[in-house]
C-alpha positions as CSV (number, residue, x, y, z in Angstrom):
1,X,33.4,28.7,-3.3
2,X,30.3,29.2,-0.8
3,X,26.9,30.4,-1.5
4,X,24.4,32.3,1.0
5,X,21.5,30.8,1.5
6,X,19.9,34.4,-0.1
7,X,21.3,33.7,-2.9
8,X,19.9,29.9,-3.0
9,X,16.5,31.1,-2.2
10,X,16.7,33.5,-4.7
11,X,17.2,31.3,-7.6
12,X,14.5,28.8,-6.2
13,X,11.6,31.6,-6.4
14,X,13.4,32.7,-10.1
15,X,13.1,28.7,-10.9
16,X,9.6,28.1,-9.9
17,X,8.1,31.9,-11.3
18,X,10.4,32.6,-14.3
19,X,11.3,29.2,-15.1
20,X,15.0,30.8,-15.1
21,X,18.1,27.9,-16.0
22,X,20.6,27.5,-13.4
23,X,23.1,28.4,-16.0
24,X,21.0,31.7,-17.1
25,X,20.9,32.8,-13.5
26,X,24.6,32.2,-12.4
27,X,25.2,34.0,-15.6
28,X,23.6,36.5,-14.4
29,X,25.5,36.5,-11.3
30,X,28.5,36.8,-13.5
31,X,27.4,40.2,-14.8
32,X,26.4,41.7,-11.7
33,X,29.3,41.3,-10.7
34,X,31.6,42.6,-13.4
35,X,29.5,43.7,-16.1
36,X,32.4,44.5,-18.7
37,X,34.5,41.0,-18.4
38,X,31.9,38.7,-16.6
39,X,34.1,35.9,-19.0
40,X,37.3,36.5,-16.4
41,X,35.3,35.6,-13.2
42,X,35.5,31.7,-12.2
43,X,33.2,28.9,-13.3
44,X,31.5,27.8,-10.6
45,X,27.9,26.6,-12.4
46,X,28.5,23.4,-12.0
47,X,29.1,23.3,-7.6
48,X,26.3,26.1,-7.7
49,X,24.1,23.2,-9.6
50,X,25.8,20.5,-7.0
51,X,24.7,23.1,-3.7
52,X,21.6,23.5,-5.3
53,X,20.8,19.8,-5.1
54,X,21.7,19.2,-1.3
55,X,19.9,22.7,-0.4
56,X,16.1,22.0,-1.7
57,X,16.2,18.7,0.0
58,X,17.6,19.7,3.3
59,X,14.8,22.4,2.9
60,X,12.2,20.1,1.8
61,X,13.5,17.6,5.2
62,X,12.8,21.0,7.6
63,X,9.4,22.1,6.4
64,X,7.6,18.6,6.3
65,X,9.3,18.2,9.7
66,X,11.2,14.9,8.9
67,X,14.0,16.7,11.0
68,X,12.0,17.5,13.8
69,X,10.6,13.4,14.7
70,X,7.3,14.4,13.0
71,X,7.0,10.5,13.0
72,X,6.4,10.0,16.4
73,X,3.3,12.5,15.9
74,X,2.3,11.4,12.5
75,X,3.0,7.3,13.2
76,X,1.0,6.0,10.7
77,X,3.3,7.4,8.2
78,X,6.1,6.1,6.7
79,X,9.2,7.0,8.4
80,X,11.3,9.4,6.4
81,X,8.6,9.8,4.2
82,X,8.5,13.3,2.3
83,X,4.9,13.1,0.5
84,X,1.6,14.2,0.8
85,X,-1.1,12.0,1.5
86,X,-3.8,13.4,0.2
87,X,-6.0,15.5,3.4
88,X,-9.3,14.9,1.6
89,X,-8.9,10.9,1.3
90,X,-9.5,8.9,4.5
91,X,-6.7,7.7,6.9
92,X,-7.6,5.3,9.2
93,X,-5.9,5.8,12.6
94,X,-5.5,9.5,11.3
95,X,-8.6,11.4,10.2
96,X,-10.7,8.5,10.2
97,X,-11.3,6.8,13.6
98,X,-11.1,2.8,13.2
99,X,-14.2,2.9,15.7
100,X,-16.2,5.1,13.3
101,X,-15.5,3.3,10.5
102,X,-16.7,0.0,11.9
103,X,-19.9,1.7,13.2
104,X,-20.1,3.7,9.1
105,X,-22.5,2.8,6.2
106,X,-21.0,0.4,3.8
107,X,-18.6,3.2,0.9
108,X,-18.7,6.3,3.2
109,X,-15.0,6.3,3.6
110,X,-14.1,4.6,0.8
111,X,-10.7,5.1,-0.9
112,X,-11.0,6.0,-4.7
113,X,-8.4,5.5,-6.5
114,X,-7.5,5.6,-10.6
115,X,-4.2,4.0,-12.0
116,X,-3.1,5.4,-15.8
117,X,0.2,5.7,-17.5
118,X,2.2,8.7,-18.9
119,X,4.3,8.2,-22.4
120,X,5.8,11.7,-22.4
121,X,7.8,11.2,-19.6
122,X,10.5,9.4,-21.2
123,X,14.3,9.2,-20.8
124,X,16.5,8.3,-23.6
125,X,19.6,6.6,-23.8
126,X,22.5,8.8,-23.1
127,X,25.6,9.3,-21.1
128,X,25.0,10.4,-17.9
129,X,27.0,10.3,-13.9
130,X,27.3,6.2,-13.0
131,X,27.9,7.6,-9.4
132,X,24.6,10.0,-9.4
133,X,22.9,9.0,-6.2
134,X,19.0,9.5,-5.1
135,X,18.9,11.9,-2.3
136,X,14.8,11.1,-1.4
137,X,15.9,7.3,-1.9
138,X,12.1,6.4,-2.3
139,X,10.8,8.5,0.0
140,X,8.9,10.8,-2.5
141,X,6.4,9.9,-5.1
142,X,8.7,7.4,-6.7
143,X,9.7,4.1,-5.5
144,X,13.3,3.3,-4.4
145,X,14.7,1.9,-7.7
146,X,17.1,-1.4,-6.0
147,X,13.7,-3.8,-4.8
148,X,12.0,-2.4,-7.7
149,X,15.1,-4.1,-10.2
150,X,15.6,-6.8,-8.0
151,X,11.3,-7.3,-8.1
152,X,11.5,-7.2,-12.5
153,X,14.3,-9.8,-12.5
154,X,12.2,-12.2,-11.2
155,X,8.8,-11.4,-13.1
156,X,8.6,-13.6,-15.9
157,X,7.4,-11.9,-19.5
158,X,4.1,-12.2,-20.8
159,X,2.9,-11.4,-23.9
160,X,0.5,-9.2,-22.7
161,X,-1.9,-8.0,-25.8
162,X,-4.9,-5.8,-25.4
163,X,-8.0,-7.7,-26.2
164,X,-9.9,-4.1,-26.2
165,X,-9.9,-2.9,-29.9
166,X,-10.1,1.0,-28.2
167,X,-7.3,0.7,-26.5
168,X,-3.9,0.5,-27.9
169,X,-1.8,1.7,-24.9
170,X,-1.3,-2.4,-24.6
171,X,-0.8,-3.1,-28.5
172,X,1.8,0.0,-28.9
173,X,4.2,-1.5,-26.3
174,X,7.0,-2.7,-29.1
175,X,6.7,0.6,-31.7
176,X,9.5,3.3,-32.5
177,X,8.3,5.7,-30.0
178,X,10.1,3.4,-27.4
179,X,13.3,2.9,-29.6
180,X,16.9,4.1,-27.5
181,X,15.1,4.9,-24.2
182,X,16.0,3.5,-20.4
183,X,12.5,4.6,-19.5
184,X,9.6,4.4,-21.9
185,X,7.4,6.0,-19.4
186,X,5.7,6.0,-16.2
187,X,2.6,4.7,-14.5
188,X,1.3,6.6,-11.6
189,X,-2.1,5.7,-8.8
190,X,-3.9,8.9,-7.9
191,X,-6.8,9.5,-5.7
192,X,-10.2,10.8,-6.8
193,X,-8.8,14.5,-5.6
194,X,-6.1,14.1,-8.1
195,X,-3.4,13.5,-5.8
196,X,-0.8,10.9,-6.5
197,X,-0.1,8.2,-3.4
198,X,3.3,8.7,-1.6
199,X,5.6,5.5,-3.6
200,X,2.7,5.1,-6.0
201,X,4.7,6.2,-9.2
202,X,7.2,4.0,-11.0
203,X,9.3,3.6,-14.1
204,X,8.2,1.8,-17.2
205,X,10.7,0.1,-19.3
206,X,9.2,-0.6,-22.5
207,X,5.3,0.0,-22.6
208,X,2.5,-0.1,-19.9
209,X,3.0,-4.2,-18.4
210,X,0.8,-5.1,-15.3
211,X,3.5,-6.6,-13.3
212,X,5.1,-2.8,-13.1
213,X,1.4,-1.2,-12.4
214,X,0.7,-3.8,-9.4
215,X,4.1,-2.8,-8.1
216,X,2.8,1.0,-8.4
217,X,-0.3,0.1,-6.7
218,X,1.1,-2.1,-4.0
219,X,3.8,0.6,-3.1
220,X,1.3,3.4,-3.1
221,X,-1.0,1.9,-0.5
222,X,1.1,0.2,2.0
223,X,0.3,-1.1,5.2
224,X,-2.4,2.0,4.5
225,X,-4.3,-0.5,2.7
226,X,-4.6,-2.9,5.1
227,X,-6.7,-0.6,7.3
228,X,-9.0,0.6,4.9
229,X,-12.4,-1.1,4.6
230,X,-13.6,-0.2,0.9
231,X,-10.7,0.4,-1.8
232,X,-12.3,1.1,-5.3
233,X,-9.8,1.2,-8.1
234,X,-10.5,2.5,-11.6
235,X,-7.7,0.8,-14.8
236,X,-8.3,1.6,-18.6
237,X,-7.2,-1.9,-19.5
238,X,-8.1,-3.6,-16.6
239,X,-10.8,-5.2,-18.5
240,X,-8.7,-7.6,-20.7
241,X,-7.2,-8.8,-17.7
242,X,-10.5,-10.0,-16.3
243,X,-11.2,-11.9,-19.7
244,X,-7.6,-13.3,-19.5
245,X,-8.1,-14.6,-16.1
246,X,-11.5,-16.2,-16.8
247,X,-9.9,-18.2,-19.8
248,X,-7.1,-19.2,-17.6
249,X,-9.5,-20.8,-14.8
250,X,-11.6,-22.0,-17.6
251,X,-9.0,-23.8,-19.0
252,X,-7.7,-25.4,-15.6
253,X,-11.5,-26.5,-14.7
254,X,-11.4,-28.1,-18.4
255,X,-8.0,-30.1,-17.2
256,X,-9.8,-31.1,-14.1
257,X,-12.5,-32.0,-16.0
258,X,-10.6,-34.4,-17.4
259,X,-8.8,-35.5,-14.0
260,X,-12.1,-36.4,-12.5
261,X,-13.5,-38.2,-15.5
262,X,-10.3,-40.2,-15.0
263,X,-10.8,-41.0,-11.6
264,X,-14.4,-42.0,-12.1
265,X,-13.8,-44.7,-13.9
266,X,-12.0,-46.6,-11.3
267,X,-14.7,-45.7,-8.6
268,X,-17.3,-48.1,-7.8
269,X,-21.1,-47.5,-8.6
270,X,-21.9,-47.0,-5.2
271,X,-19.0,-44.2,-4.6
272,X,-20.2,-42.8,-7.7
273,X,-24.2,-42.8,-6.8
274,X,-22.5,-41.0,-3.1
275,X,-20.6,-38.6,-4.8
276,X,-23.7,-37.6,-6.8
277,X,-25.5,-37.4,-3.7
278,X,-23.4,-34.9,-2.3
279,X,-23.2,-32.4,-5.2
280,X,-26.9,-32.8,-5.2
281,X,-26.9,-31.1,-2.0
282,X,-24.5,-28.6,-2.3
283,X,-26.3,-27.5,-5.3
284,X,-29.2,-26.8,-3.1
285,X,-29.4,-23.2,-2.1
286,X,-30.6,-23.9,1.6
287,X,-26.9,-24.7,2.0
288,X,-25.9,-21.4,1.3
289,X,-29.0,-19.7,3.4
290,X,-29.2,-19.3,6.9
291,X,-32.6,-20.4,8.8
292,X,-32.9,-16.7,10.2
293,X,-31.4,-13.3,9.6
294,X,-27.8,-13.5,10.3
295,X,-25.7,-10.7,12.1
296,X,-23.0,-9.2,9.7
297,X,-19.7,-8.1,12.0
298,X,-20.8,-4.9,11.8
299,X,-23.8,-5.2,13.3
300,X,-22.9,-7.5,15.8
301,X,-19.8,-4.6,16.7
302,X,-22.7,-2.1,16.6
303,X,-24.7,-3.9,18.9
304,X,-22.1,-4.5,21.2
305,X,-20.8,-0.4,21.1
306,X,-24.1,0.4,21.7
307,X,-24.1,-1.3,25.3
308,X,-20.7,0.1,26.3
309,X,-20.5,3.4,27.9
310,X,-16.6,3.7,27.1
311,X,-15.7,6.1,24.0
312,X,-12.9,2.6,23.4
313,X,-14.0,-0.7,25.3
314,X,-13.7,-3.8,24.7
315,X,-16.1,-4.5,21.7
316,X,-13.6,-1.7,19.8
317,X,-10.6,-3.4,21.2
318,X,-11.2,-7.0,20.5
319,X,-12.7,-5.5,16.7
320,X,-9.0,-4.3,16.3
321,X,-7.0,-7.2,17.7
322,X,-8.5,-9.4,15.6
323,X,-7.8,-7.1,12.6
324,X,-4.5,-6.9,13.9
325,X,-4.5,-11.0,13.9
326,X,-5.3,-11.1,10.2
327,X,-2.5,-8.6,9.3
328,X,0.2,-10.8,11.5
329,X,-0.7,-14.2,9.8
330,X,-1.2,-12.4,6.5
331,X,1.9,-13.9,4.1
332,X,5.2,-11.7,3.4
333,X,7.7,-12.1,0.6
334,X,10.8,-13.1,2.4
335,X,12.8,-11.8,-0.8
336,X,11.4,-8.2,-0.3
337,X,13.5,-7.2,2.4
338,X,11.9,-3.3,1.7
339,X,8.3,-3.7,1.6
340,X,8.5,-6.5,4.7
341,X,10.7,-3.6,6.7
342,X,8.5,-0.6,6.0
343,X,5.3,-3.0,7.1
344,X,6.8,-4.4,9.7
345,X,7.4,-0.5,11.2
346,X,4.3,0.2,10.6
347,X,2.7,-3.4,12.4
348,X,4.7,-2.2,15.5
349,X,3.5,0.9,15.8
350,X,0.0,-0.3,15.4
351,X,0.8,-3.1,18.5
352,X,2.6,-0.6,20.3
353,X,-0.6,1.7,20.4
354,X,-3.1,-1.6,21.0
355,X,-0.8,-2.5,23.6
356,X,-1.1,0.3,25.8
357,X,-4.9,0.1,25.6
358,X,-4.6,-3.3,26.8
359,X,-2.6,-2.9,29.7
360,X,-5.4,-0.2,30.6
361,X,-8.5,-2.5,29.9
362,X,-6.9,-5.5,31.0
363,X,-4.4,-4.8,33.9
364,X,-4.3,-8.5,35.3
365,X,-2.1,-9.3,32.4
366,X,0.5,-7.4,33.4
367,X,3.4,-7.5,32.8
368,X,2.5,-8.0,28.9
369,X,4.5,-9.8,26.5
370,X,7.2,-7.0,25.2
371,X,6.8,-6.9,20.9
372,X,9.9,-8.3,19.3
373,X,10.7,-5.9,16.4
374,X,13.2,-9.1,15.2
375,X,10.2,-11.7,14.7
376,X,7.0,-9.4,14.8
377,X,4.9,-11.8,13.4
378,X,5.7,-14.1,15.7
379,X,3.9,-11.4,18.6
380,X,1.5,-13.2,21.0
381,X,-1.3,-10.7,21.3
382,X,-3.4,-12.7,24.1
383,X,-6.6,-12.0,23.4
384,X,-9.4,-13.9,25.4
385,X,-9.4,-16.6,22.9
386,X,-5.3,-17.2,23.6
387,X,-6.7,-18.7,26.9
388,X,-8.3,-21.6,28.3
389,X,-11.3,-21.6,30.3
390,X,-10.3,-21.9,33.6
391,X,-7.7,-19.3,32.9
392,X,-9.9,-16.8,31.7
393,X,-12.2,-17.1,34.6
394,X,-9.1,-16.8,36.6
395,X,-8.3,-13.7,35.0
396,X,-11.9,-12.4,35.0
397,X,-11.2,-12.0,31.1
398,X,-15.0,-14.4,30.6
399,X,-17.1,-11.2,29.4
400,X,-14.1,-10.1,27.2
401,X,-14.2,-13.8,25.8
402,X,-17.9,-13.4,24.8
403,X,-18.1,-9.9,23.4
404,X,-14.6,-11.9,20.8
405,X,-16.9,-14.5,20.3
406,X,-19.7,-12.8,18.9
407,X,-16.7,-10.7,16.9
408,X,-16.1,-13.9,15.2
409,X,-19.7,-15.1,14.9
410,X,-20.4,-12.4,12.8
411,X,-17.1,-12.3,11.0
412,X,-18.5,-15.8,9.9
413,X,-21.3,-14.7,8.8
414,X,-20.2,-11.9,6.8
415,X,-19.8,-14.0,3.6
416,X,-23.8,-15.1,4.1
């Protein structure tokens, strides 16, 4: 039995404007074609359902171009990825040059974003195919369900009890309403344009638990999140895990309390009049101050853009190598063999772009260390810094090594 892809499309326009059954429409089919015994004409509902399936995501693969290596144009998405970021919300690298956003006011190209949960999307306990496979695999709106089982194995479970008296989403989590269901629900991280992040969605399996919604959250912003400057994240009952938190450190200070109470008493009066001495002094604010107004990174980068001519020097290079530095030394879950692939694609395409501009800026270094997709973190990016003295003025890399320095001068400052 074959179907034409007419026919295919047909039933996809009847299923999105009439709403139409696949079993009312080959039906329908039925009569068409004999009208007086349509009974006597084979069965074929269930390979029209099964052609069905493998047609709308073959289609869905050739209009987002997934087929045609729209990757290596669109790099800084994921690969295979289906979804739609949203075009209104900034994409740094994308719509969003990582030199403008460095030069921007603090919040102009902030990411807003608001996480909730859904309890009418449920699925109950039922029989169903043991050998029904995925076909997007996680490259949708969901998450790909094997690190996402493998990652709730290992989360231990809290008693997690709304302290809010206005919310109940965290105090309903054990009622009937969840009673004979595999999935109680989801919980999904949208953008202030309404637009859910691609892998922001995920099952819940009994009630709304935060281990499931930092899952959702982590997912849904990727190595994306890295690059972004301001993230601002909305939660309905986000506010009893604040107070939770502040009684868990509250009780650890009071055990430390204890610790050091301890330890005084076999310290001498002398180390105890020093120690006193010292938190004396760090209680004083001028440790806290600078003597003059210090530079912020921003406005050192600012400074040092404004006395380039180049669209991308060196003040915009070094600014991304050393972001680049903070995402390499930045520690991975060696058990999430997923989330460390998909970021580690994404790392190399980012030192694959930085690369090329430093074989342009800088072409004494060359031949460049290649980027081992094995060990990326590992990846010697040689910035002026990865030098000695002599061997920078050797390399005539000494006005690169100044413009990093006062990178990193205001990078210190930034907490002052």
């Amino acid at each position: 039995m074959a179907f034409t892809f007419c026919v295919l499309d047909d039933f996809h326009c009847h299923s999105l404007c009439s709403k139409s059954s696949a079993y009312d429409y080959f039906n329908t089919l039925r009569r068409h074609t004999n009208a007086v015994f349509p009974q006597l004409l084979p069965d074929c509902y269930h390979k029209l359902m099964l052609v069905m399936r493998f047609w709308r995501i073959l289609a869905l693969l050739h209009r987002l171009g997934v087929e045609h290596d729209i990757q290596i144009i669109l790099d800084h998405c994921r690969p295979g990825s289906i979804a739609v970021w949203c075009p209104a919300c900034p994409e740094i690298g994308f719509n969003v040059d990582p030199q403008v956003l460095e030069l921007a006011d603090n919040h102009i190209y902030s990411l807003i974003l608001s996480i909730d949960g859904n309890f009418c999307l449920q699925l109950k306990k039922k029989n169903g195919d043991p050998d029904d496979k995925p076909l997007c695999g996680g490259n949708g709106y969901f998450i790909e369900d094997t690190a996402y089982l493998e990652y709730l194995k290992k989360v231990k479970k809290v008693d997690e009890v709304s302290l809010c008296s206005k919310l109940k989403v965290v105090h309903e989590q054990d009622c009937a309403k969840f009673k004979d269901t595999e999935v109680s629900g989801m919980v999904g991280t949208q953008c202030r344009h309404q637009v859910y992040l691609p892998q922001g969605m995920v099952d819940l399996t009994k009630g709304e638990v935060y281990a499931q919604t930092d899952y959702a959250l982590a997912q849904g912003l990727g190595l994306q999140g890295l690059r972004q400057q301001w993230i601002l994240i909305t939660y309905d009952v986000w506010c009893s895990t604040l107070l939770k938190s502040y009684r868990k450190h509250r009780a650890q200070l009071a055990k430390g309390q204890g610790d050091l109470e301890k330890l005084s008493i076999l310290a001498s009066p002398d180390l105890l009049s020093e120690w006193k001495d010292m938190y004396e002094t760090s209680m004083n604010e001028e440790v806290y101050s600078t003597q003059d107004n210090a530079p912020t990174q921003r406005e050192k980068y600012k400074a040092l853009v404004e006395n380039e001519n180049s669209e991308y020097g060196e003040a915009g290079f070094l600014s991304c190598g050393l972001k680049l530095a903070d995402q390499l030394s930045l520690e991975h879950d060696e058990s999430d063999q997923s989330d460390n692939k998909n970021r580690a694609i994404d790392l190399f395409v980012e030192l694959s772009r930085w690369r090329s501009h430093q074989a342009a800026l800088y072409p004494q270094l060359n031949p460049l260390p290649l980027i081992n997709e094995e060990d990326i973190y590992r990846t010697d990016l040689q910035l002026p810094s990865s030098f000695s003295r002599e061997k920078r003025h050797e390399l005539w890399l000494t006005a690169a090594a100044n413009v990093e320095k006062e990178l990193r001068l205001g990078l210190a400052y930034n907490p002052l």
